[in-house]
N, C-alpha and C positions, 0 to 999 in steps of 0.2 A: 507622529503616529505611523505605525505599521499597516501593513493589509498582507493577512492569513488568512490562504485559503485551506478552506475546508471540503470535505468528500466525502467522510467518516464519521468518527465517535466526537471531533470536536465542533458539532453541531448538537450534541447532547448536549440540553440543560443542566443535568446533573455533570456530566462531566465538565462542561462550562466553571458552572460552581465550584467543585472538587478543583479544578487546575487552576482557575482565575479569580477565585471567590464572588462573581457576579453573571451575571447574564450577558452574554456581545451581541452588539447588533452589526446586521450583515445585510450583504445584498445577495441576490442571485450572479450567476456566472457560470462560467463554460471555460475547459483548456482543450486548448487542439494538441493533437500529437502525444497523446495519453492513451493510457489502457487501464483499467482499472484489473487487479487481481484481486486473490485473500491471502490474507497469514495469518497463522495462529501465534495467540500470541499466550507465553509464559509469565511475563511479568504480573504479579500479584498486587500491586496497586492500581496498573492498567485494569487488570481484569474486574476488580472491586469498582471502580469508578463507571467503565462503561457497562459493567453487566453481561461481557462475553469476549470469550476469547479468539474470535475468531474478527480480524478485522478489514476492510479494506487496506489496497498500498496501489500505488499507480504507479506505471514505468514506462520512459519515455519510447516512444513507438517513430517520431518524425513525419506520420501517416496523415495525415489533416484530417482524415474520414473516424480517426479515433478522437473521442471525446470525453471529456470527465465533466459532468455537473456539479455544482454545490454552491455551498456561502461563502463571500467573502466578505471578511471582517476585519473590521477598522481594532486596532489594541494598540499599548502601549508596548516600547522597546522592551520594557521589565517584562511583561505580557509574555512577550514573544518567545523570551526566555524562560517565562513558564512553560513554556509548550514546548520547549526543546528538551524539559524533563517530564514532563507526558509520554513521550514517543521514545518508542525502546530502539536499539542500537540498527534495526533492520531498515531504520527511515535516516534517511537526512533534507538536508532543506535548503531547499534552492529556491532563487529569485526568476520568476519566471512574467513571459508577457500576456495576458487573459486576451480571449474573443474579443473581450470589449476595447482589447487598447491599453487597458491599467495595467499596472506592473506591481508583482505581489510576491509573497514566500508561498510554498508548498512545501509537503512534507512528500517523497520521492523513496521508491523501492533502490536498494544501492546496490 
């Protein structure tokens, strides 16, 4: 199993659905040395699934006082890869270490 972390639209049910055809379960979490921004986004499947185009993207900062909240969810390798075609070209994904100690994927402003 994987662990995806989330911040944004893949905490939507629907988007859930639309990207993984099921519901994920997750826990809470925290990343230090993040910033959360926004980007607009164009893509036309993105925008149908989550319902706006305007989305979060976090960028690394090395700050510890900067923080990002969200879920982190357990998925499979295939999974993961769906979510690699979810996310349009302005993210990439890197394996990072959580507040808690776990070690997980995010999806990163490049």
């Amino acid at each position: 199993m994987e662990k995806l972390f989330s911040y944004g639209t893949l905490q939507f049910k629907n988007v859930q659905l639309d990207t993984f055809g099921r519901i994920l379960n997750g826990t809470k979490e925290k990343l230090l040395g993040y910033k959360t921004e926004r980007l607009k986004i164009t893509d036309d499947s993105v925008i149908n699934s989550s319902h706006n185009d305007n989305h979060p993207i976090i960028r690394y900062t090395g700050n510890e006082i900067d923080l990002v909240e969200g879920m982190l969810f357990e998925i499979t390798h295939d999974e993961l890869l769906l979510a690699d075609s979810y996310e349009v070209d302005d993210y990439t994904r890197v394996k990072v270490t959580f507040k808690s100690g776990r070690v997980g994927w995010v999806y990163v402003g490049i």
